[in-house]
Biopython code that builds the backbone (N, CA, C, O; Angstrom):
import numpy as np
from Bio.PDB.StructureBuilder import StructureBuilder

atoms = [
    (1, "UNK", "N", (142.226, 131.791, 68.769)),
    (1, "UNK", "CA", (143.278, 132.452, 68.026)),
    (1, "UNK", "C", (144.225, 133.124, 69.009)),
    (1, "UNK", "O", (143.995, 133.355, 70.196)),
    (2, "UNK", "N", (144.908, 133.294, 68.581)),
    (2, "UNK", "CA", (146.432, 134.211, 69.388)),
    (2, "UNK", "C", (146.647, 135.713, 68.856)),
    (2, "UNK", "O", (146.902, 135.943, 67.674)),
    (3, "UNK", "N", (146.548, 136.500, 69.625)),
    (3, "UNK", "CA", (146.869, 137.892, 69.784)),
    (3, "UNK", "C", (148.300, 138.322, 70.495)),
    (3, "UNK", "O", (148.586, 137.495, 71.360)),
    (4, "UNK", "N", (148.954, 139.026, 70.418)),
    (4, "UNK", "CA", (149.798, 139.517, 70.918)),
    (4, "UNK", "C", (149.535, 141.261, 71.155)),
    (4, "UNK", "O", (149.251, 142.237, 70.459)),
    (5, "UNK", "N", (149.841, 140.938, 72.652)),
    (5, "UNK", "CA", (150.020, 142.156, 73.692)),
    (5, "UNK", "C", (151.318, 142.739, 74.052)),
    (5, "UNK", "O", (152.071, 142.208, 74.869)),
    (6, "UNK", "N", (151.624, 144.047, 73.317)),
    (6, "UNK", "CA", (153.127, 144.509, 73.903)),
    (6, "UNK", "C", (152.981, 145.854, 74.787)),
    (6, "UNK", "O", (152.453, 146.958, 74.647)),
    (7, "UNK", "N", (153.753, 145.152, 75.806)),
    (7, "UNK", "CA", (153.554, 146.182, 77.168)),
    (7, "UNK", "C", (155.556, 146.199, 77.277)),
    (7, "UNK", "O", (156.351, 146.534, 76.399)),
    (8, "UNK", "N", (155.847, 145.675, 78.774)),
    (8, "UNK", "CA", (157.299, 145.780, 78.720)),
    (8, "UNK", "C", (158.044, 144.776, 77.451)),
    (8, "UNK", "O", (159.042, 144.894, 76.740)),
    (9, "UNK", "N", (157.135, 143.917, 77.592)),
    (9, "UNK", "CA", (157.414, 142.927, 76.558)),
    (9, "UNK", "C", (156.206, 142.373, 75.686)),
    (9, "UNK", "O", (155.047, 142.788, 75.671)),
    (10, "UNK", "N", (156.935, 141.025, 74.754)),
    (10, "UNK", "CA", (155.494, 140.649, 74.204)),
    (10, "UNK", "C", (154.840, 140.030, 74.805)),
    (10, "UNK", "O", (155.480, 139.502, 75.715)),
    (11, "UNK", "N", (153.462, 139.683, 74.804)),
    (11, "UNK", "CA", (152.424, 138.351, 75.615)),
    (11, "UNK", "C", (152.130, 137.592, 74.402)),
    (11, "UNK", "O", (152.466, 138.004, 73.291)),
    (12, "UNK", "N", (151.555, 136.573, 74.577)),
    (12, "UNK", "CA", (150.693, 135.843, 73.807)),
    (12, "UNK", "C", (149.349, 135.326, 74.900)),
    (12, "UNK", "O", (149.329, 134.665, 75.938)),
    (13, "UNK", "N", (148.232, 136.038, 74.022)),
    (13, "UNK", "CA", (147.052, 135.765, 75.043)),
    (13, "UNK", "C", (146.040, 134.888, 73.692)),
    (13, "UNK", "O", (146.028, 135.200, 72.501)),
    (14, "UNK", "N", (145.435, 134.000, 74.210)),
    (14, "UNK", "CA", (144.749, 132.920, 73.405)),
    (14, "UNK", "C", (143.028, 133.346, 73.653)),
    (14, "UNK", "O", (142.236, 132.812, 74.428)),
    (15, "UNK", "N", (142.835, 134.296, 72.864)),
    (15, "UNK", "CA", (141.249, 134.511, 72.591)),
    (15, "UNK", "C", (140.688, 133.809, 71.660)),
    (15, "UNK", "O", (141.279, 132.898, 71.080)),
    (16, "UNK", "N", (138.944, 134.315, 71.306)),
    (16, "UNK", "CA", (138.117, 134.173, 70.579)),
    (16, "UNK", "C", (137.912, 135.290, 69.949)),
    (16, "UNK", "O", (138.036, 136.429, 70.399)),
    (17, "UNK", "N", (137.533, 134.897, 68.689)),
    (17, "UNK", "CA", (137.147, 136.372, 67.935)),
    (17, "UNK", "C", (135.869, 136.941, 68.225)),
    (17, "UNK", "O", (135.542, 138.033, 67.762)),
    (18, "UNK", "N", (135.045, 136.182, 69.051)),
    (18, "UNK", "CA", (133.659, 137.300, 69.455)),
    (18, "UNK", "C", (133.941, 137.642, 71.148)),
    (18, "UNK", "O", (132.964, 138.044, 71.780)),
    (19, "UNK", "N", (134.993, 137.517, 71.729)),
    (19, "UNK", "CA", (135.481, 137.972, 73.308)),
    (19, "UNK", "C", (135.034, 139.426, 73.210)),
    (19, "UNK", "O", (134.735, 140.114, 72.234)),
    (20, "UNK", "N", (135.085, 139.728, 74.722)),
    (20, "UNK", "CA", (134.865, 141.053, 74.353)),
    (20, "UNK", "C", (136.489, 141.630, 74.482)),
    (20, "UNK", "O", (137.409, 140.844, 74.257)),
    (21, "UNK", "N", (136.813, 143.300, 74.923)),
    (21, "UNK", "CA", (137.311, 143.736, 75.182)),
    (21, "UNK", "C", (137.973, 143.454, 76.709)),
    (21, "UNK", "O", (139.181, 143.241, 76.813)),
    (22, "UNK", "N", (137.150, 143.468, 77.798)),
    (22, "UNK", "CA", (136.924, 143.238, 79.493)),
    (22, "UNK", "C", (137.497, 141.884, 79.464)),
    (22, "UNK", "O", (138.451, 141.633, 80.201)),
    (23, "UNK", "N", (136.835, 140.673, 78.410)),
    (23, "UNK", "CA", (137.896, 139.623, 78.645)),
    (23, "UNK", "C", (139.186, 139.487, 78.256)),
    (23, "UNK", "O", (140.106, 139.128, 78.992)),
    (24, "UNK", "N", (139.274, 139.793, 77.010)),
    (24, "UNK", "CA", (140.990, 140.316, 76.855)),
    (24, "UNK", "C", (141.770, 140.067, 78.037)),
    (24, "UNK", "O", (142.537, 139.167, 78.379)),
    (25, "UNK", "N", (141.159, 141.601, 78.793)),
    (25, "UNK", "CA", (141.898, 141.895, 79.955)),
    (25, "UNK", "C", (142.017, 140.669, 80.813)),
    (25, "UNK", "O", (142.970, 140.160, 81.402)),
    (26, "UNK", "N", (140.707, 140.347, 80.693)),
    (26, "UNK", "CA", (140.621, 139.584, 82.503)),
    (26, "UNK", "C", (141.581, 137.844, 81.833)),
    (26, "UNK", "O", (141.877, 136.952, 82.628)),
    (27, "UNK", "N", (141.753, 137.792, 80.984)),
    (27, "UNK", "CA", (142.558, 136.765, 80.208)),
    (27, "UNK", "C", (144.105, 137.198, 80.370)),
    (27, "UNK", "O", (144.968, 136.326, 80.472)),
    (28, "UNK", "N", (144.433, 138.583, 80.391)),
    (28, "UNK", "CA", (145.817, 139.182, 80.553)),
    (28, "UNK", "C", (145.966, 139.193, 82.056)),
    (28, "UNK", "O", (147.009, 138.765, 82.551)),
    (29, "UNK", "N", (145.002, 139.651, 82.801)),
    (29, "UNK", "CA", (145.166, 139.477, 84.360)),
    (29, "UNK", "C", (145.517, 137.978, 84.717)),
    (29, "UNK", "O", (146.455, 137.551, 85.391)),
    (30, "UNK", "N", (144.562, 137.341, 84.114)),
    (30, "UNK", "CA", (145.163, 135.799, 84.684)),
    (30, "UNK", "C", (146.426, 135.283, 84.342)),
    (30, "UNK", "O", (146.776, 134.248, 84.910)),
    (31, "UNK", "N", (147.239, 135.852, 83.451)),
    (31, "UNK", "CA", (148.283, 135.137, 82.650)),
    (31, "UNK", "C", (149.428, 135.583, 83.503)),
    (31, "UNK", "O", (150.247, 134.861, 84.071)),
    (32, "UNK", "N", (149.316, 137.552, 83.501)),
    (32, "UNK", "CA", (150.149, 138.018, 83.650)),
    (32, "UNK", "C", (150.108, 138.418, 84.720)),
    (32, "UNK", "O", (151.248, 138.628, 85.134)),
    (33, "UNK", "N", (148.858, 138.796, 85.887)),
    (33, "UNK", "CA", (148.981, 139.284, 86.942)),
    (33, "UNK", "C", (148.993, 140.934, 86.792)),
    (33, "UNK", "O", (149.467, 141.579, 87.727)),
    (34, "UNK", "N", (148.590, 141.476, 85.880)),
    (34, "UNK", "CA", (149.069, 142.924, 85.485)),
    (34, "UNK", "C", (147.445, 142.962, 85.246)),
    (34, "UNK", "O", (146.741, 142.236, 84.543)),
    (35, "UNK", "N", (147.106, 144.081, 86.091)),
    (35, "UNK", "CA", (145.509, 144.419, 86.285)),
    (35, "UNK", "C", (145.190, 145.869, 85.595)),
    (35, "UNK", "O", (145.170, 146.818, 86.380)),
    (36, "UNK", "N", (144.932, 146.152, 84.177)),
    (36, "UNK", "CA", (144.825, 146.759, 83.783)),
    (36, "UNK", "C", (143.855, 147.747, 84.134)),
    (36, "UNK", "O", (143.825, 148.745, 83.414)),
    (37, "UNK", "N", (142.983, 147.672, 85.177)),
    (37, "UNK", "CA", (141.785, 148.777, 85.487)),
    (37, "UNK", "C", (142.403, 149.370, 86.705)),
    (37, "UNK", "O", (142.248, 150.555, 86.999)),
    (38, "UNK", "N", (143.268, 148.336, 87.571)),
    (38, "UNK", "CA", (144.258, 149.106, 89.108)),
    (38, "UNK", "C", (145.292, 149.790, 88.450)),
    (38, "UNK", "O", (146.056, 150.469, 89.136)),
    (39, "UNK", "N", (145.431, 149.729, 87.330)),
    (39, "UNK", "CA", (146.846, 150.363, 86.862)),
    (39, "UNK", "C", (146.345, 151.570, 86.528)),
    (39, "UNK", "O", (146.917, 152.546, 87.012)),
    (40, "UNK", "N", (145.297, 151.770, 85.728)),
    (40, "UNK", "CA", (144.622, 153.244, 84.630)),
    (40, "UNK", "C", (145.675, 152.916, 83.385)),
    (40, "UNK", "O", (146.308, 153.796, 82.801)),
    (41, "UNK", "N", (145.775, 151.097, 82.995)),
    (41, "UNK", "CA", (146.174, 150.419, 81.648)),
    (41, "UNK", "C", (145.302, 151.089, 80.721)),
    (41, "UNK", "O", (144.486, 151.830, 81.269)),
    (42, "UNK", "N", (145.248, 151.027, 79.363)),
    (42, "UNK", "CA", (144.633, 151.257, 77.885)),
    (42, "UNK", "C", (145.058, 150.281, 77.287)),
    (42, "UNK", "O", (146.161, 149.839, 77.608)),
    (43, "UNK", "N", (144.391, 149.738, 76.368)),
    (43, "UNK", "CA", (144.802, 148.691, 75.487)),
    (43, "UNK", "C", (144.501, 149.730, 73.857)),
    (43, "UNK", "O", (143.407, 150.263, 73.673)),
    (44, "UNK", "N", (145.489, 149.837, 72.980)),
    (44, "UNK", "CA", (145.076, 150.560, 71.912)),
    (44, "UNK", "C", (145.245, 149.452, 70.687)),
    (44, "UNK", "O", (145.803, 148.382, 70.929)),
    (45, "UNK", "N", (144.778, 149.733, 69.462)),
    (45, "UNK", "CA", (144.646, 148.564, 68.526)),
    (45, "UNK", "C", (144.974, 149.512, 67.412)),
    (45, "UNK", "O", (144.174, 150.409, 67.678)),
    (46, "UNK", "N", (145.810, 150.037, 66.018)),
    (46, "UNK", "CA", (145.351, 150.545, 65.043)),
    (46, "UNK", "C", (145.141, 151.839, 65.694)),
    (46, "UNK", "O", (144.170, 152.411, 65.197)),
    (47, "UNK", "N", (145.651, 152.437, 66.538)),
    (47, "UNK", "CA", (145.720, 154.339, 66.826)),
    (47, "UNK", "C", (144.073, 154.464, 67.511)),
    (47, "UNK", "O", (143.513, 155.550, 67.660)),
    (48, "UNK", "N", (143.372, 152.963, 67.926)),
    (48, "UNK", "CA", (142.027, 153.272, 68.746)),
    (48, "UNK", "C", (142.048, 152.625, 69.840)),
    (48, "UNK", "O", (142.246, 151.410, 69.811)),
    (49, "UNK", "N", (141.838, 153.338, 71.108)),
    (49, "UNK", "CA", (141.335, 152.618, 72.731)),
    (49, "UNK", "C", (140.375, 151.737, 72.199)),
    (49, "UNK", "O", (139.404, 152.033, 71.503)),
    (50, "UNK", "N", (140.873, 150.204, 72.741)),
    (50, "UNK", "CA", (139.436, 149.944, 72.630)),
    (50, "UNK", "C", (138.546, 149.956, 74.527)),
    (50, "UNK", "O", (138.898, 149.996, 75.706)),
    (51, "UNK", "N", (137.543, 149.904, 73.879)),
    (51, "UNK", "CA", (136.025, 149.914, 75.035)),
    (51, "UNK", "C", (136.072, 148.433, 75.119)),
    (51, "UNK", "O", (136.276, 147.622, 74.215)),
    (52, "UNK", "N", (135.682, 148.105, 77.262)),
    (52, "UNK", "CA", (135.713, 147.144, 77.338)),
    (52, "UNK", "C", (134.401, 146.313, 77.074)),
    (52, "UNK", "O", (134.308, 145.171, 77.525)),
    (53, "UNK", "N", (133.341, 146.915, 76.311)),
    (53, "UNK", "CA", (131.918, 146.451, 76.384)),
    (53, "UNK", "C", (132.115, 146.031, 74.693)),
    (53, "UNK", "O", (131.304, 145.180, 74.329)),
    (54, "UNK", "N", (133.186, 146.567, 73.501)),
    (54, "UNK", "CA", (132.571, 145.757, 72.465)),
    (54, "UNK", "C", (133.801, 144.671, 72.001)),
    (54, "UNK", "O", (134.875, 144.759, 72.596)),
    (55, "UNK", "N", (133.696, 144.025, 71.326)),
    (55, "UNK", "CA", (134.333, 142.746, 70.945)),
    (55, "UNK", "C", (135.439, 142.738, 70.127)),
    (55, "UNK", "O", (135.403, 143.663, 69.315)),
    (56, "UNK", "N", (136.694, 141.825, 70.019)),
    (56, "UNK", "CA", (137.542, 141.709, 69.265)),
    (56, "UNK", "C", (136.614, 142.643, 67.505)),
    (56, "UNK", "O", (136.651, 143.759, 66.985)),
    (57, "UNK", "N", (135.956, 141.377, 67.240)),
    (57, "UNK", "CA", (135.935, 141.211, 66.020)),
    (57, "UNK", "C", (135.155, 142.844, 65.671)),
    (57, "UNK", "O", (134.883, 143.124, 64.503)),
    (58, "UNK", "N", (134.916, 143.619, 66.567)),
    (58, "UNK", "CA", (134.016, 144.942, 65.741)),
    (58, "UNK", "C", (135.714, 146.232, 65.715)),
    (58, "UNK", "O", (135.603, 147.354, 65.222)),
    (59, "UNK", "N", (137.214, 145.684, 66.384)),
    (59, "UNK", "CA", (138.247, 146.705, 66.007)),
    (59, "UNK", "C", (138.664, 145.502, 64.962)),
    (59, "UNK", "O", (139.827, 145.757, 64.650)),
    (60, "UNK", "N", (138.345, 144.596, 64.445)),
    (60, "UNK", "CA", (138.992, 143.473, 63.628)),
    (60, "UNK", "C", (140.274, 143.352, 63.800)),
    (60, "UNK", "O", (141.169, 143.469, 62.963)),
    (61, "UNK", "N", (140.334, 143.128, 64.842)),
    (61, "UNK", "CA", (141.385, 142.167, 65.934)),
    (61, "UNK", "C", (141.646, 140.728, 65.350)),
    (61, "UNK", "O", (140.732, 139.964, 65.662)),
    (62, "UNK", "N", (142.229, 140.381, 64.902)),
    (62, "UNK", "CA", (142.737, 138.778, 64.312)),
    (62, "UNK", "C", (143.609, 137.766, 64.744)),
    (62, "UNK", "O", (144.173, 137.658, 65.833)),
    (63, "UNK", "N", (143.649, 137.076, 63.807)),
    (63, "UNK", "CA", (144.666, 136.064, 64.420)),
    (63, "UNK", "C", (146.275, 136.529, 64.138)),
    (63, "UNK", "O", (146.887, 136.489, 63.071)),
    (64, "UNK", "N", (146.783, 137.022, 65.586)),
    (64, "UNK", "CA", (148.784, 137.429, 65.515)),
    (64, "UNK", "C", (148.506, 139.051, 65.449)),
    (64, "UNK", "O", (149.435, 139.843, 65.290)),
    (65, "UNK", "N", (146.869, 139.545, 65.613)),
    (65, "UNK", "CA", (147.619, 140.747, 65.555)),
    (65, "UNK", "C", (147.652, 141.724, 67.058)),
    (65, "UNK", "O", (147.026, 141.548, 68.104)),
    (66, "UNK", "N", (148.610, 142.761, 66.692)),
    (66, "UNK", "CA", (148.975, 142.887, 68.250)),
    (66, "UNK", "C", (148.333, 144.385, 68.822)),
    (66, "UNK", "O", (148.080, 145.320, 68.061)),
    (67, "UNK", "N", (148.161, 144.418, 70.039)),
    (67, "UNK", "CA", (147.286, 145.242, 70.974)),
    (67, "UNK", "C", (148.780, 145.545, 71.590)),
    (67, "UNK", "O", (149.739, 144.791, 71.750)),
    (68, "UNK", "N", (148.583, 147.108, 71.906)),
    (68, "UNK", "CA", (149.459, 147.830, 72.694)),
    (68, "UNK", "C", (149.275, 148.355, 74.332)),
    (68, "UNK", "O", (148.874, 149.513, 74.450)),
    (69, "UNK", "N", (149.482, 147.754, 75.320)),
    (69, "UNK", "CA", (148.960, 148.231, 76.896)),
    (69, "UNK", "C", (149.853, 149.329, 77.137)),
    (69, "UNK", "O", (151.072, 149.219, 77.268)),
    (70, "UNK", "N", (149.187, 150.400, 77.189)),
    (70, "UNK", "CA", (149.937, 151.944, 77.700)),
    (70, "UNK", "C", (149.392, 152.583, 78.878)),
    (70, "UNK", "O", (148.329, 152.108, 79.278)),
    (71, "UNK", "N", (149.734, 153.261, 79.327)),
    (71, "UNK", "CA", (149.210, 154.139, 80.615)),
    (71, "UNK", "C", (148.880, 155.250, 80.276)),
    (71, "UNK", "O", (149.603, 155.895, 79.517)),
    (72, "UNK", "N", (147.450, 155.855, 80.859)),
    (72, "UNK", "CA", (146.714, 156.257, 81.024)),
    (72, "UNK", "C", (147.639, 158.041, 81.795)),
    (72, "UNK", "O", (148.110, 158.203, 82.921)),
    (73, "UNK", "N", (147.588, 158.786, 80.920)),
    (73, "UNK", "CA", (148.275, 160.169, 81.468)),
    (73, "UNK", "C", (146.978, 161.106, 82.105)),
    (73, "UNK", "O", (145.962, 161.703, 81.748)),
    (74, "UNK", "N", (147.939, 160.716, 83.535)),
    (74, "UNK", "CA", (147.324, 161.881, 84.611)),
    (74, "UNK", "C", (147.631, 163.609, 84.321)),
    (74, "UNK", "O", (148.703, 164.149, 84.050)),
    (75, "UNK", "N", (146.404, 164.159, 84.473)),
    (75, "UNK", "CA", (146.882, 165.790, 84.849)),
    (75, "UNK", "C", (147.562, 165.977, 86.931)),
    (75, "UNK", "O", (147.419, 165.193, 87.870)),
    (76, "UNK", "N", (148.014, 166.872, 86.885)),
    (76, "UNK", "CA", (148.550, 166.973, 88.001)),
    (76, "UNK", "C", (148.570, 168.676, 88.262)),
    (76, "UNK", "O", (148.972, 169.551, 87.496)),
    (77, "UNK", "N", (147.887, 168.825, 89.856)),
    (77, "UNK", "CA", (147.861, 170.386, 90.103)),
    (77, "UNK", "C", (149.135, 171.202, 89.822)),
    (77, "UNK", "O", (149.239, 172.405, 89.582)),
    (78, "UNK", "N", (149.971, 170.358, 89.903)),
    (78, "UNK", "CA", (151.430, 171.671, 89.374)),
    (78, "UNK", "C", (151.825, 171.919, 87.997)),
    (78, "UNK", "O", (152.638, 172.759, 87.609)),
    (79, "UNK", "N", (150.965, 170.856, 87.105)),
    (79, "UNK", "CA", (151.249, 170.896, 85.775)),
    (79, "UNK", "C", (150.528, 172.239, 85.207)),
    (79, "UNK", "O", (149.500, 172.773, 85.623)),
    (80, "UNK", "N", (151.354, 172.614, 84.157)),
    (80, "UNK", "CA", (150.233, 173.936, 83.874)),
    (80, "UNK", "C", (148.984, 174.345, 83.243)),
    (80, "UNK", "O", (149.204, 173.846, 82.140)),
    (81, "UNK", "N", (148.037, 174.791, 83.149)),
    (81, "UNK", "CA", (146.469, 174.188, 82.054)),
    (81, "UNK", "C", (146.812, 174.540, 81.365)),
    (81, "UNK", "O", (147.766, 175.317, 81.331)),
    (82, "UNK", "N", (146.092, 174.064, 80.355)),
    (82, "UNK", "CA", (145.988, 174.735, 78.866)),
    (82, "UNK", "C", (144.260, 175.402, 79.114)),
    (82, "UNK", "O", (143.259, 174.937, 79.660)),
    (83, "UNK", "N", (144.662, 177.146, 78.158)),
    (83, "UNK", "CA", (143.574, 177.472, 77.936)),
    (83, "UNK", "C", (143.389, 177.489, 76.584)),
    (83, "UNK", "O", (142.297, 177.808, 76.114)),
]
sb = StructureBuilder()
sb.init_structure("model")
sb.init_model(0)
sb.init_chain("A")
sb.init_seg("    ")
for serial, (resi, resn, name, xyz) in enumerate(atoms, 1):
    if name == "N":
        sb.init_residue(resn, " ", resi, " ")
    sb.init_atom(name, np.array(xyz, "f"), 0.0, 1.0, " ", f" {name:<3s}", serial, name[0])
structure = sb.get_structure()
């Protein structure tokens, strides 16, 4: 089946519905060259990260539907804490 990934643009990445999460990626690395674990990428589905250990089919991930790659927000020592 076909999923779509929107990062700068759209992808079309050609999974299985029992893949996991980790292949996703490593299916987006091969396509696109964009290494989502060197980056501190997220893939979100429906307002949830998914985890790269469970499978399309347990966020019911389907056929055309689309995954969002965002970056991962750093804290930084000059930023201010929250107490």
């Amino acid at each position: 089946m076909q999923i779509f990934i929107y990062a700068d643009r759209t992808y079309t990445i050609e999974v299985e519905y029992h893949d996991t999460v980790a292949i996703l990626k490593e299916k987006f690395y091969k396509k696109t060259g964009i290494n989502c674990e060197r980056q501190r990428l997220r893939l979100i589905h429906r307002c949830r990260q998914l985890e790269d250990t469970r499978s399309l089919s347990e966020y019911n991930i389907n056929k055309e539907s689309t995954v969002y790659l965002v970056h991962t927000l750093l804290s930084c020592k000059k930023c201010p804490s929250q107490k």
